[in-house]
Every structure is written in C-alpha cells, then in structure tokens.
C-alpha positions in Angstrom: -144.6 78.1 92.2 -142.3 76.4 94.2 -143.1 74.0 96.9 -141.8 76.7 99.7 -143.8 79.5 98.4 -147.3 77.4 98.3 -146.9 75.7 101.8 -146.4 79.3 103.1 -149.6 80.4 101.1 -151.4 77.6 102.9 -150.2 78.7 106.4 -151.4 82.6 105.5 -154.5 81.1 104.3 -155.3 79.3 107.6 -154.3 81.9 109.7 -156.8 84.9 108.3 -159.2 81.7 108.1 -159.0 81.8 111.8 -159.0 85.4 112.8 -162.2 86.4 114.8 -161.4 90.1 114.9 -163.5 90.7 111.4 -166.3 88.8 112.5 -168.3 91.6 113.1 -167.5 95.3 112.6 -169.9 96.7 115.6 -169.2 93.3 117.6 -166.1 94.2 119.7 -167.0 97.6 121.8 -169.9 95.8 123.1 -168.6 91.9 124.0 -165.1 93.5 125.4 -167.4 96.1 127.9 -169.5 93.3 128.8 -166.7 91.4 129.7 -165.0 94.0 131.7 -168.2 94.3 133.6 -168.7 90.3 134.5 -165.4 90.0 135.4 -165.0 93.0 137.9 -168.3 91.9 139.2 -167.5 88.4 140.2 -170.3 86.9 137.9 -170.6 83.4 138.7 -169.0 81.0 135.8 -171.8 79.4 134.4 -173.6 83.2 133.9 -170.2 84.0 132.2 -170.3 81.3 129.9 -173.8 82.5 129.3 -173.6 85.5 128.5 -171.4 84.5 125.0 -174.1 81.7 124.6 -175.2 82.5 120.9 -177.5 80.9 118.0 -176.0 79.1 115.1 -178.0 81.5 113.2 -175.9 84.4 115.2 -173.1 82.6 114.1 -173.5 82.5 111.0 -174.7 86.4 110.8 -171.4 87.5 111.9 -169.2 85.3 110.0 -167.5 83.1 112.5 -168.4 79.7 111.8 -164.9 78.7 110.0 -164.8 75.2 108.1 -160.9 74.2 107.8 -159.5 71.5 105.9 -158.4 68.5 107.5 -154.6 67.3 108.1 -154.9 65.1 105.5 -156.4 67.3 102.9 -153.3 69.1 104.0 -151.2 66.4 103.2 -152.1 65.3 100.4 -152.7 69.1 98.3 -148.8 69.5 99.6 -147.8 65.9 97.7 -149.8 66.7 94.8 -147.7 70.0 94.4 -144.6 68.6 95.0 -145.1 65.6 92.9 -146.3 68.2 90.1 -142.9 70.9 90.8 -140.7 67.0 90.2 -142.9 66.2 87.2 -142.1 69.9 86.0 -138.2 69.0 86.0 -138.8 66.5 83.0 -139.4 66.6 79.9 -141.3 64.2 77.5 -138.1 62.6 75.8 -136.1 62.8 78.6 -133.6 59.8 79.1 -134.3 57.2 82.0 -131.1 58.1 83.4 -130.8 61.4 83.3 -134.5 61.4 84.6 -133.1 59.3 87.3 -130.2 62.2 88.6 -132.7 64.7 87.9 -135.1 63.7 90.5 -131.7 63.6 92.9 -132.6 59.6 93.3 -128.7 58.6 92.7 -127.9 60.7 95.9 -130.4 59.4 98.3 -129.1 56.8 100.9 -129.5 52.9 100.6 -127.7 52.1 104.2 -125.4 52.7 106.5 -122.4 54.3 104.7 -120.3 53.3 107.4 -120.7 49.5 107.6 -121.6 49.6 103.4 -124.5 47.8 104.4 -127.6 48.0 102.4 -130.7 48.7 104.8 -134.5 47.8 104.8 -135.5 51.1 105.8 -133.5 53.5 103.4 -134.8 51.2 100.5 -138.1 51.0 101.7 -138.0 55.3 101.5 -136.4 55.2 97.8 -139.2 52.9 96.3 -141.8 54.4 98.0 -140.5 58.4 97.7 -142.5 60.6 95.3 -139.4 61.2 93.6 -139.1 57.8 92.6 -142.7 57.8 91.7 -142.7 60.4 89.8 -139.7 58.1 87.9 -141.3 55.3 87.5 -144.7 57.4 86.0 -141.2 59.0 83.2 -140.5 55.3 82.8 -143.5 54.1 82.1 -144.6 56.9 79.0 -140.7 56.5 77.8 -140.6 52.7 77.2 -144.0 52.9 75.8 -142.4 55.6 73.1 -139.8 53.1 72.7 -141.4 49.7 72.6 -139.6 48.7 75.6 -140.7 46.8 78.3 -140.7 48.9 81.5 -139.6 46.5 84.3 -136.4 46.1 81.9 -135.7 49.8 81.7 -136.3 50.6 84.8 -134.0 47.1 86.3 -131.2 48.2 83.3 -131.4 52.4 84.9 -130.8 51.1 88.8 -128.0 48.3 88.3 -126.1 51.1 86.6 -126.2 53.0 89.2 -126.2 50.9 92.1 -124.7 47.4 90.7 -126.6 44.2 90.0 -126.0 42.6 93.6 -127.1 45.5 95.2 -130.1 45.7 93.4 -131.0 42.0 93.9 -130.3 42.7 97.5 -132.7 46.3 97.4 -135.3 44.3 95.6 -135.3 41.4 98.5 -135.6 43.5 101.2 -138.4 45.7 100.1 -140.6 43.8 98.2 -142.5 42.4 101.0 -143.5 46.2 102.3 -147.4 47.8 101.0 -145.6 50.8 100.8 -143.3 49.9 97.5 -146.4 48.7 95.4 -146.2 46.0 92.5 -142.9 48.0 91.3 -140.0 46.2 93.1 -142.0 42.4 92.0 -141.6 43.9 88.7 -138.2 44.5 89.1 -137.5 40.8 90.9 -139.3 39.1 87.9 -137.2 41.0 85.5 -134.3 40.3 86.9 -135.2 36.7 87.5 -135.9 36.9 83.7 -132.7 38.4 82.8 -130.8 35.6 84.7 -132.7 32.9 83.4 -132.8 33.9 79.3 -128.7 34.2 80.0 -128.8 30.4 81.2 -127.7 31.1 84.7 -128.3 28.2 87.2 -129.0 29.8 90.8 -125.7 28.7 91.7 -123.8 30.5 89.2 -126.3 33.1 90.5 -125.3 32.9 94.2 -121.6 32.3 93.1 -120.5 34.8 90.0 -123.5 37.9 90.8 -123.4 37.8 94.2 -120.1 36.9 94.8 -120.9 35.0 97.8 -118.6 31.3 98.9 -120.9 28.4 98.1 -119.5 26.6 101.1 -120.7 29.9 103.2 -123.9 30.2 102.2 -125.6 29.7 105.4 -123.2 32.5 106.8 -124.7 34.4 104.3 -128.9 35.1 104.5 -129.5 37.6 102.1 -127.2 36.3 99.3 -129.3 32.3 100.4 -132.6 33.8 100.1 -132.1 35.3 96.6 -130.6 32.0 95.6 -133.9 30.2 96.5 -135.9 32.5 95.2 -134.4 32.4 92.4 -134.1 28.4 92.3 -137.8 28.4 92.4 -138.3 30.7 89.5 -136.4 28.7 87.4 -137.8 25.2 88.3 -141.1 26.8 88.0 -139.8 28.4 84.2 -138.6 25.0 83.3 -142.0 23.3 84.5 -144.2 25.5 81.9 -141.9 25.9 79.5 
C-alpha cells in the first residue's frame, strides 16, 4: 500500500468515526421535532441546552461516545508506513550506494544552490530524514555482512557523492543538533580516523582537503573550526597512543 492510499484510509476512517447520524436508528424524528418546537417557541437557553442533557449511560446506548486517536498517534502510524514503503525499496544485499540513490538522498538539497553554500538547516533535514534513516538501518545490516565497520561505509558512501570537504563541513554543522543522533559523531570520528591513519597533520588538513589559505584562516570559520577539531583529535591520538 502506498503512503497516499493509507493516509487517505485514515482520513475515511476518522470521518465515519465521527458521523452522528447512525447513532441511533429511532433517534432523529424525535430530537429534530423537539428542536423545531424549542426553537419556535422561544425556550430560554439554559432549558435548550437541557433538553439534550443525556447520561453517559445514554451515551453509550446509542453509540456516540467516539474515542479518536491523538495527533501524534497520527504522526507517528504515518512515519511508521512510510519508513516501512522506503525499507520496501531495498533489498538485503543491496549496495550502500545504490541504497543511497534509491532512497532519492543524492537529490535532496544541502544549501543554497545559488551562493553553493552548504547550510545548517538542509543538512540538519538530510541526517535527520527517515530516508536517511532508513540508510543508515541498510548500512548498518550490510557492513555487518561484510565485516566492515559502519561509520567507514557510511563516511566512504557520502564523500562520493558530496566530496570530502563538503562532508567535513556537513558533519560540523550538524553534529551539535538532538535531531541527527550519534550518527554524524560517528562520521566526524571516522573521518578524523581516516585523516590521522594517513599521517595528515591538521594543517595539511586545513590546507590540501579543505583547500583553504593558511594565511586566511581567520577569514575562514568553518574551514578553522575543523582544523581545531581536528588538532585536538590528534594530540589527544598521540597522548594514548
């Protein structure tokens, strides 16, 4: 079932859920003439209102007392049957990559395509989509069938599709947000890891991956902070090793 088909189910659902009119089959003649009859005769309000005063019992006789799910319940059956029609598009052996254009990851936005600037916000929404999710679940069972490490696969998957400075720069701005999870750390120690077994000093780092002038580097914040993060990963390597 696709995800159209059951959210329109749902909406159905809710809406006989809600409908009165079967309440009672000899209810209607009765309540709509009374009604008539208060109304034309100027009844007062409060004799109105009490003349549809009725027992919980009453209720429950003809039917009316309706119990609907909350928004949330809502919310989450919806994500549970979307994140099971992605899981659906897999299959077991399927290759990281292809996984990866399957799940139409490669085509959502990182930032502004106009200024070719990476932003918080779009990478924020990749690492935290249920597409990506759903990924990172395919990763997971695949490098355990392979005897790979995960936080390698997945960090070898996104620099060829994005490039290795733009994924230290995607891993740097969202791996401070709760919505991302551990996954993105992952990623940053992996990375860090792959740097560092290469023999990369952070300025090499700053200077050959991200490209950025050494004599620019305050002129340059995002390419600085991966270069001290990375500096203290290293001393900190160096310190146990």
């Amino acid at each position: 079932m696709s995800f159209c088909q059951f959210l329109l189910q749902v909406t159905v659902v809710l809406l006989v859920s809600c409908n009165p009119g079967s309440a009672s089959k000899n209810s209607m003649p009765s309540e709509f003439s009374s009604s008539t009859h208060v109304l034309e005769s100027h009844t007062p309000t409060n004799r109105y209102l009490r003349a549809y005063t009725t027992s919980e019992g009453d209720n429950e006789e003809r039917g009316i007392s309706v119990k609907l799910p909350t928004l949330e319940q809502i919310s989450n059956t919806l994500k549970s049957s979307k994140r099971k029609e992605l899981e659906g598009l897999l299959k077991g052996d399927e290759l990281v990559g292809d996984a990866f254009k399957k799940l139409k990851l490669s085509t959502m936005p990182i930032g502004n395509p106009k200024t070719q600037s990476i932003e918080t916000k779009d990478v924020v929404k990749l690492f935290s989509s249920t597409n990506f999710k759903v990924w990172s679940d395919h990763v997971s069972k695949w490098s355990e069938l392979n005897k790979k490490n995960p936080a390698d696969t997945m960090l070898t998957a996104l620099t060829s599709v994005f490039g290795e400075k733009e994924v230290a720069i995607m891993i740097l701005l969202s791996k401070k947000s709760w919505r991302t999870g551990t996954v993105v750390k992952d990623l940053e120690k992996a990375q860090f890891n792959k740097w560092f077994n290469k023999i990369l000093e952070p300025r090499r780092v700053y200077e050959d991956v991200l490209g950025a002038n050494w004599r620019l580097i305050h002129g340059n914040p995002r390419e600085k902070q991966i270069w001290l993060d990375y500096t203290a990963y290293s001393m900190n390597r160096v310190a146990h090793h």
